[in-house]
C-alpha positions in Angstrom: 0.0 0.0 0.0 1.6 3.1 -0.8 2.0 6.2 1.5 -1.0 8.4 -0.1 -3.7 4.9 0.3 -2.2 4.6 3.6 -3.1 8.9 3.8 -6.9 8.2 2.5 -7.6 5.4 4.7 -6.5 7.3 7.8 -8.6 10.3 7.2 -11.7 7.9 6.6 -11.2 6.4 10.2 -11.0 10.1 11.8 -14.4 11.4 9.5 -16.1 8.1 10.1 -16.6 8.3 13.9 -15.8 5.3 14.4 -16.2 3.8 17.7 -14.2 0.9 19.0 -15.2 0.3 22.8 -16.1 -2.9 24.6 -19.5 -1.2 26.1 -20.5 -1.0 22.3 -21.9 -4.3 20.6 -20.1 -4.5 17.4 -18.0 -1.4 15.7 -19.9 1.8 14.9 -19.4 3.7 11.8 -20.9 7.0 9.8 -18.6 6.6 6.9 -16.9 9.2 5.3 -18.6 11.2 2.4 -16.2 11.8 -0.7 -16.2 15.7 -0.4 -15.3 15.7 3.4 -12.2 13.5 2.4 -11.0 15.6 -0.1 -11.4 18.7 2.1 -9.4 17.1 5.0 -6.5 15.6 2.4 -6.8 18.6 0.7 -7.3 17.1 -2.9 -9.4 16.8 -5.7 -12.4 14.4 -5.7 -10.9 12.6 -9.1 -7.9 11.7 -6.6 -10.1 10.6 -3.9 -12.5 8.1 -6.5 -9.3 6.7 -7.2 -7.9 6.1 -4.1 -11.6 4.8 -2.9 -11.4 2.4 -5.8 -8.0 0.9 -4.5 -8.7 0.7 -1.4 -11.8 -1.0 -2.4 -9.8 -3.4 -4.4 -7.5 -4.3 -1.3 -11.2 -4.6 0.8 -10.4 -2.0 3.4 -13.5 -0.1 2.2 -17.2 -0.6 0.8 -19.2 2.2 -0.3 -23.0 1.9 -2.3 -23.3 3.9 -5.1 -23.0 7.8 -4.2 -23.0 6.9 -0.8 -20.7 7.2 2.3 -17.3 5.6 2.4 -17.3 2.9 5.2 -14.5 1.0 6.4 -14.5 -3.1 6.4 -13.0 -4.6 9.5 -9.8 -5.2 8.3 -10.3 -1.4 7.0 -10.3 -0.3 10.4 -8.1 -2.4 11.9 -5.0 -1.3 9.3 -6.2 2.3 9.5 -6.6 2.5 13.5 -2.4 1.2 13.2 -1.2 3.8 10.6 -3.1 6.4 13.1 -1.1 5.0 16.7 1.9 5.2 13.9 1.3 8.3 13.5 0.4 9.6 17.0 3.9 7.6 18.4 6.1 9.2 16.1 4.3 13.0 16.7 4.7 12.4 20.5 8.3 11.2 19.7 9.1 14.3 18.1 7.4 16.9 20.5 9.2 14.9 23.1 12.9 16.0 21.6 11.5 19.4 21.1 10.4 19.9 18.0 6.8 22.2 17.9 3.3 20.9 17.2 3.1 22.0 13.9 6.3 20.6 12.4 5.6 17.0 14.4 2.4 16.6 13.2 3.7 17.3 9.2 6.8 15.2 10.1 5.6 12.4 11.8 3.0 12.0 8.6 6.0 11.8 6.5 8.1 9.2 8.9 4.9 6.9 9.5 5.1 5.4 6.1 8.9 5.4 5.8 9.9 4.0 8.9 10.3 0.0 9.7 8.6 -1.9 12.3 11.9 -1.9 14.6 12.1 1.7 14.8 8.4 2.6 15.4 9.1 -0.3 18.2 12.5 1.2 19.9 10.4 5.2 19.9 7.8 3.1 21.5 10.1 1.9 23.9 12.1 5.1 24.4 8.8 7.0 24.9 8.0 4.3 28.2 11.2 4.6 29.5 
């Protein structure tokens, strides 16, 4: 999956609502309309039908004709990692002093580049 899929499919699980709590029968979802993804990834629809139709291919998605985008299980379960990913490595960075701003745009560059063992050491440095 390349960086940008991995991009689309994250923004779905924050605009979906999902809900992922034992009190709750089941996983809750809205979806996530087209326009709303393109706003937050700051794209063009085209780009977003065609990252919707990959990411339909790879089954991390469904979506009815016109309708909301909602995320299949595994959907959620690969995009609920990329977002700890992300949230680690912005943490990581604030931690060694870098501002808000520039952790949040670097550590959405890093999440897609960085192998397992490093995401896993931060991990461990951040619990130490």
């Amino acid at each position: 999956m390349t960086a940008s899929v991995e991009d689309y499919l994250e923004a779905i699980y924050m605009l979906s609502g999902v809900c992922l709590c034992p009190v709750v029968e089941g996983d809750v979802s809205a979806g996530a309309r087209i326009k709303d993804i393109a706003a937050k990834l700051q794209v063009k629809m085209p780009s977003v039908i065609n990252a919707i139709t990959e990411l339909k291919r790879l089954e991390y998605v469904t979506q009815e004709p016109y309708g909301a985008v909602i995320l299949t299980q595994t959907g959620r379960e690969r995009a609920l990692e990329i977002l700890r990913r992300h949230q680690l490595l912005t943490r990581f960075l604030i931690r060694i002093g870098v501002g808000e701003d520039n952790a949040e745009r670097d550590a959405c560059k890093m999440e897609h580049i960085l192998s397992q063992e490093t995401i896993d050491r931060i991990r461990d440095f951040l619990l130490q």
